[in-house]
NUBATOR-59797 format. One record per residue (C-alpha): residue in three letters; x, y, z. Coordinates in steps of 0.001 Angstrom, whole numbers, plus 500000, padded with zeros to 6 digits. Example, Ala and Ser with C-alpha at 12.3 -4.5 7.8 and 13.67 -1.06 7.14 Angstrom:
<sites>
<site residuo="ala" c1="512300" c2="495500" c3="507800"/>
<site residuo="ser" c1="513670" c2="498940" c3="507140"/>
</sites>
This chain:
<sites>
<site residuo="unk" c1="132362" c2="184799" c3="927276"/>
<site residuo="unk" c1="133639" c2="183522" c3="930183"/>
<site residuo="unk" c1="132646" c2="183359" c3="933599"/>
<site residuo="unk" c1="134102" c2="185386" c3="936421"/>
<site residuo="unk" c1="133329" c2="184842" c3="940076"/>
<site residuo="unk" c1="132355" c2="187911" c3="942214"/>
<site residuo="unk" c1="134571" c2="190068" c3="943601"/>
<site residuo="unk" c1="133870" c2="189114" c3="946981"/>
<site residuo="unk" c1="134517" c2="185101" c3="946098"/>
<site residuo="unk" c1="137546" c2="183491" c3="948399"/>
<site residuo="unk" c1="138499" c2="180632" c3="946174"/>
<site residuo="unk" c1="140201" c2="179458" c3="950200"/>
<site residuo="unk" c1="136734" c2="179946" c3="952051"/>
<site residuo="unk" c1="135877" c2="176833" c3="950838"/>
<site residuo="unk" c1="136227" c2="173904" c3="952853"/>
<site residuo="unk" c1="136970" c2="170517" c3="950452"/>
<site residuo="unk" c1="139530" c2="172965" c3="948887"/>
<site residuo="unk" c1="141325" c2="173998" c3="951471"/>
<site residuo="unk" c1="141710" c2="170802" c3="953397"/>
<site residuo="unk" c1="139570" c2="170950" c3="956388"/>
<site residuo="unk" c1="137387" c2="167682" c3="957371"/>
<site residuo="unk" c1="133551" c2="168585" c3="957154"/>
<site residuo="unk" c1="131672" c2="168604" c3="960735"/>
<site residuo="unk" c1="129435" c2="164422" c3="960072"/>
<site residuo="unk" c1="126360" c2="165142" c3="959245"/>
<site residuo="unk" c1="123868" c2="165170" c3="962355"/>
<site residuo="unk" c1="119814" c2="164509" c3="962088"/>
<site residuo="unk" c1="117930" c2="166720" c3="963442"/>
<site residuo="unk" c1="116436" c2="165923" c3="967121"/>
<site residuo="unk" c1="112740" c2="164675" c3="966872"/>
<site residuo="unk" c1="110673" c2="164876" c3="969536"/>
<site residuo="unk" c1="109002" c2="162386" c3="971642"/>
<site residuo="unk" c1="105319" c2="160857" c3="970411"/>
<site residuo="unk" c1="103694" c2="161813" c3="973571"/>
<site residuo="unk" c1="104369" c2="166191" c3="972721"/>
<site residuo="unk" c1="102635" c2="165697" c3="969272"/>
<site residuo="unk" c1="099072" c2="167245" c3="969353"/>
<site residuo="unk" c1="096571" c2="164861" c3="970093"/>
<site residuo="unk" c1="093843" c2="164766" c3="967681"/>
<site residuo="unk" c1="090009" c2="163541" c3="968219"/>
<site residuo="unk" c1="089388" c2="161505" c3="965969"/>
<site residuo="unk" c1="085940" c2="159038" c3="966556"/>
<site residuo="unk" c1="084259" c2="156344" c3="964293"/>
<site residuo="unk" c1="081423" c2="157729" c3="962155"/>
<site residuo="unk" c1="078190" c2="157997" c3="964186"/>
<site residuo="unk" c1="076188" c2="155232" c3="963822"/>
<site residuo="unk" c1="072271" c2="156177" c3="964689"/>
<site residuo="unk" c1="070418" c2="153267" c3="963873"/>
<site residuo="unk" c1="071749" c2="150788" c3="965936"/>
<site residuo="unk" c1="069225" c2="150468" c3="968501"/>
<site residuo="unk" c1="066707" c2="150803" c3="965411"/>
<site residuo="unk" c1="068749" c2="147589" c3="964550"/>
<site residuo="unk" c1="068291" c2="145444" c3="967973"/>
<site residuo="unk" c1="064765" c2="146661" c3="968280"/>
<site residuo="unk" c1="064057" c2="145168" c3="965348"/>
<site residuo="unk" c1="065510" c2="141910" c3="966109"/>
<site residuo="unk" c1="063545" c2="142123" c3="969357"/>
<site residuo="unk" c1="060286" c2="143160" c3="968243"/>
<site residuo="unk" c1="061220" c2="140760" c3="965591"/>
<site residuo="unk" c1="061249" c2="137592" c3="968069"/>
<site residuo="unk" c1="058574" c2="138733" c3="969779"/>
<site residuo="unk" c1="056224" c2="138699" c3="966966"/>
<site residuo="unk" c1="057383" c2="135230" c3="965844"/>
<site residuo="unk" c1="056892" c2="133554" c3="969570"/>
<site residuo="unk" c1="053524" c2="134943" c3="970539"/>
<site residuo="unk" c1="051950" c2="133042" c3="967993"/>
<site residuo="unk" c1="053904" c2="129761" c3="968619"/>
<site residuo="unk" c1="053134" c2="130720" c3="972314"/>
<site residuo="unk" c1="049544" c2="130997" c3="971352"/>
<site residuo="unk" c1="049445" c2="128205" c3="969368"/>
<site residuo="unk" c1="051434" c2="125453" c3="971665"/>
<site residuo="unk" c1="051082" c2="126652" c3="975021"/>
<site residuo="unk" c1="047562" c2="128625" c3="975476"/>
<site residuo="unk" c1="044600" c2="127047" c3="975626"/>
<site residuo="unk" c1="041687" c2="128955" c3="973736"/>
<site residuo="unk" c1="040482" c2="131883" c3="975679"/>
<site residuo="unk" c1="040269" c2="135529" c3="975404"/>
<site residuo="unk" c1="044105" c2="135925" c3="976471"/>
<site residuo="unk" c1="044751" c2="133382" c3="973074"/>
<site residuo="unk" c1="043333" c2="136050" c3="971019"/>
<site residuo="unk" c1="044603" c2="139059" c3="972727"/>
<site residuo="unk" c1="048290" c2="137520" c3="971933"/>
<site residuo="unk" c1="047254" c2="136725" c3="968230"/>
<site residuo="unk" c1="046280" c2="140788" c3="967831"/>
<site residuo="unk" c1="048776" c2="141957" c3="969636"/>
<site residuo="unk" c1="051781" c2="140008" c3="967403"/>
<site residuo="unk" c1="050683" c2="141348" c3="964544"/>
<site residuo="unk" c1="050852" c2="144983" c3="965527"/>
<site residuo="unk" c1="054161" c2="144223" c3="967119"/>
<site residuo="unk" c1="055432" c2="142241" c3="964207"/>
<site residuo="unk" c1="054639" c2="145851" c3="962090"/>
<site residuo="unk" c1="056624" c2="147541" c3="964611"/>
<site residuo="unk" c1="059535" c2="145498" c3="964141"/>
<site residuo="unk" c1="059588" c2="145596" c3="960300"/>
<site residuo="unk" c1="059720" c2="149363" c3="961004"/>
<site residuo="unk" c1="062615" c2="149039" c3="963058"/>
<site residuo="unk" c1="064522" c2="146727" c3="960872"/>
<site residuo="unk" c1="064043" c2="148825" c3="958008"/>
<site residuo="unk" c1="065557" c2="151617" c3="959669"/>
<site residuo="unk" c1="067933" c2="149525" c3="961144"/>
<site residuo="unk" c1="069355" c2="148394" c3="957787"/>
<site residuo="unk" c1="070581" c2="151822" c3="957303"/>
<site residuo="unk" c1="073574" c2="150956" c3="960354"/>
<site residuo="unk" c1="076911" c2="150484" c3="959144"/>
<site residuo="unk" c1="077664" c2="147845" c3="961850"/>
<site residuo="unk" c1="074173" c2="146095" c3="962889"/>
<site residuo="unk" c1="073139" c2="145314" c3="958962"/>
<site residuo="unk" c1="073256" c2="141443" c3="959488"/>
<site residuo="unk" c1="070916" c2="142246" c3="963244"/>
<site residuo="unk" c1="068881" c2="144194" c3="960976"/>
<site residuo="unk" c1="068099" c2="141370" c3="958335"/>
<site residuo="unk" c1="067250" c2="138903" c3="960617"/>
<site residuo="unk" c1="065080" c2="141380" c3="962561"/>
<site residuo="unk" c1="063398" c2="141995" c3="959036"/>
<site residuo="unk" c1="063243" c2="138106" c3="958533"/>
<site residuo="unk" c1="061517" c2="137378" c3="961949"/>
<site residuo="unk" c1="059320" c2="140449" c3="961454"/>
<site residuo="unk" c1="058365" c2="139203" c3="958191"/>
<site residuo="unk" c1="057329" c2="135385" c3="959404"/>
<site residuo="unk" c1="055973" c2="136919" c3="962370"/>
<site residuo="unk" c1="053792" c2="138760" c3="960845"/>
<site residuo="unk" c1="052895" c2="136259" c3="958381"/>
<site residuo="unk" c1="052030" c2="133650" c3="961318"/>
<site residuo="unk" c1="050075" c2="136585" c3="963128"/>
<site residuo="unk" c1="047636" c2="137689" c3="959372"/>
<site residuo="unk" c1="047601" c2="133504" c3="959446"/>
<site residuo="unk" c1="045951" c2="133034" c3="962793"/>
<site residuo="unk" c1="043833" c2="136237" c3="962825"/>
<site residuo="unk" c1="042507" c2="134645" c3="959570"/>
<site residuo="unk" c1="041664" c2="131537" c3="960658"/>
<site residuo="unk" c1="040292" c2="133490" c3="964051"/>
<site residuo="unk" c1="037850" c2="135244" c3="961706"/>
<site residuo="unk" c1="036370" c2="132411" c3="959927"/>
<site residuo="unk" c1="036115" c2="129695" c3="962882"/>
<site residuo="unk" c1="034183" c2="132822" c3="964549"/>
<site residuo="unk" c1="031945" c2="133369" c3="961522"/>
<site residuo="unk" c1="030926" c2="129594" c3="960861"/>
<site residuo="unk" c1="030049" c2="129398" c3="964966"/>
</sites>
């Protein structure tokens, strides 16, 4: 069996046969980067990043109203008011941290809002303690 071209095959048609010189070969035109489509594309939302600094803040707070209490007040009524109020604010700030913690970019201001939180609030259940039992020996 052998093959036969079509009938309508011109052995001449074709181009390295017949002696012409191809057209070079041309790439096509690209276009410019400012036509392509612009596309919107934004980081990943990040929610708990103010959770993050509040936690750091609350978390500073609660650590200097006891050292404010401790080295700057003398003992009155406003002493004790700071001692009760750091350790509510020093609960608030663990909160926050916690949540904080969650952020993809404010983890390390998360941690050492947790940390301050933590000693804050351990310096605040300290002095409430030691509120309770000078008050109950007087």
């Amino acid at each position: 069996m052998n093959y036969q071209p079509p009938s309508d095959y011109n052995s001449q048609a074709a181009s390295w046969q017949t002696g012409v010189e191809p057209t070079p070969y041309t790439p096509p035109a690209y276009s410019s980067a400012g036509t392509y489509p612009a596309y919107n594309v934004s980081a990943p939302s990040d929610r708990n990043q103010g959770s993050a600094m509040a936690g750091l803040i609350l978390g500073l707070i609660s650590l200097l109203l006891p050292a404010i209490v401790y080295f700057v007040l003398p003992v009155s009524i406003l002493s004790v008011i700071c001692l009760f109020l750091g350790f509510p604010i020093s609960i608030v700030g663990l909160i926050f941290s916690i949540r904080g913690r969650r952020s993809f970019l404010r983890k390390g201001m998360a941690t050492a809002g947790l940390v301050l939180s933590i000693i804050g609030l351990l310096l605040a259940l300290g002095y409430i303690i030691l509120v309770v039992l000078v008050a109950s020996r007087s």
